[in-house]
C-alpha positions in Angstrom: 3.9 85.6 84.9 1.0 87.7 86.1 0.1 87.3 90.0 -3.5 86.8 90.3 -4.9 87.2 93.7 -5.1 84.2 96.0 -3.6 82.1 93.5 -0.2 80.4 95.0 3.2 80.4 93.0 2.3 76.3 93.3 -1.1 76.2 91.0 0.2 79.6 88.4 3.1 77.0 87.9 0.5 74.2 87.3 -1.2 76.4 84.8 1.6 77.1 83.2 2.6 73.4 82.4 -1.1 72.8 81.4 -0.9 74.8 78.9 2.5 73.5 77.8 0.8 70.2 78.2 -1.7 71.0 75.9 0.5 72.5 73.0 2.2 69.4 73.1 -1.1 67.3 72.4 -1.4 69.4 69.2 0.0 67.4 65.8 -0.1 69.5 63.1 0.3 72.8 62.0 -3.2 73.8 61.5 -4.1 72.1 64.4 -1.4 74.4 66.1 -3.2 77.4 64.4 -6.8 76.9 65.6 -5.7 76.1 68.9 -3.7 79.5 69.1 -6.2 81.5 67.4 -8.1 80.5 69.9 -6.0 81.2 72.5 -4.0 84.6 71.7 -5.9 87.7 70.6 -4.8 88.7 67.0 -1.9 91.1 68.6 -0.9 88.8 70.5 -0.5 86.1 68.1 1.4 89.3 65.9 3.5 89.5 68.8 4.5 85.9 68.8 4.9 85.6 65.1 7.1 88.5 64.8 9.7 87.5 67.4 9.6 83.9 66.2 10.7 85.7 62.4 13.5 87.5 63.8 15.2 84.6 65.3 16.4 82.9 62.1 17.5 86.4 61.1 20.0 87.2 63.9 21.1 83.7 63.8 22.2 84.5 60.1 23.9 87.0 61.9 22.0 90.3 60.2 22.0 93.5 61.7 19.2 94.7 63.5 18.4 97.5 60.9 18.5 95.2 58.1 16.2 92.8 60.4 13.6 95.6 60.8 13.9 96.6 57.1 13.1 93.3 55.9 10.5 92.1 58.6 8.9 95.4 59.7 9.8 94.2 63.5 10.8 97.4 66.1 14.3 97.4 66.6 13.4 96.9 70.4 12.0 94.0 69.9 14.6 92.5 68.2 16.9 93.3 70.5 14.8 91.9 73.1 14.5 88.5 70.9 18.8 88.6 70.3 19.0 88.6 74.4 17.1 85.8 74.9 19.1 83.5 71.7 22.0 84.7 74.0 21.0 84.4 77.7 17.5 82.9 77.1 16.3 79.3 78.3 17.3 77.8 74.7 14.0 77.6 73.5 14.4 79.5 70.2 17.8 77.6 69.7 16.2 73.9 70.2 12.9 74.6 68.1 15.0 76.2 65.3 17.2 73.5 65.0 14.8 71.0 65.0 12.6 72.7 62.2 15.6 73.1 60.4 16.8 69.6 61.0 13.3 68.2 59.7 13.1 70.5 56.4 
């Protein structure tokens, strides 16, 4: 996270769940949209988009190649995505599941 001058680890860490606090107040999907449109630049929200497409990708177990052929994603990125399924903080892995347990 970004250090901002005379702000303590304490209150970035209070920002942080804020925010997390907020997403969670949010019910459907366009509700999700406009609140993230508002939030993230357009890039940004690119950004965010294209890793979230890669993940069902490597978890069908695709080369990264093929990944970038089909989604247009840099091969960096991608890698960077498959690290974090791996070693991450399970976040991909429990929203994935879920959306595929609801479908």
């Amino acid at each position: 996270m970004k250090q901002h001058r005379n702000v303590t680890a304490r209150q970035e860490a209070l920002s942080e769940r804020g925010l997390f606090a907020a997403v969670l107040t949010l019910k459907t999907v366009d509700e999700c949209r406009a609140f993230f449109r508002d939030l993230c630049t357009p890039a940004e929200l690119q950004a965010l988009a294209d890793r979230w497409a890669v993940v069902e990708w490597l978890q069908k177990g695709l080369p990264y190649r093929e990944i970038h052929r089909i989604t247009g994603v840099s091969v960096t990125t991608i890698g960077r995505v498959a690290r974090y399924l791996q070693d991450g903080n399970g976040g991909y892995e429990i929203a994935a599941s879920r959306l595929h347990t609801n479908q």
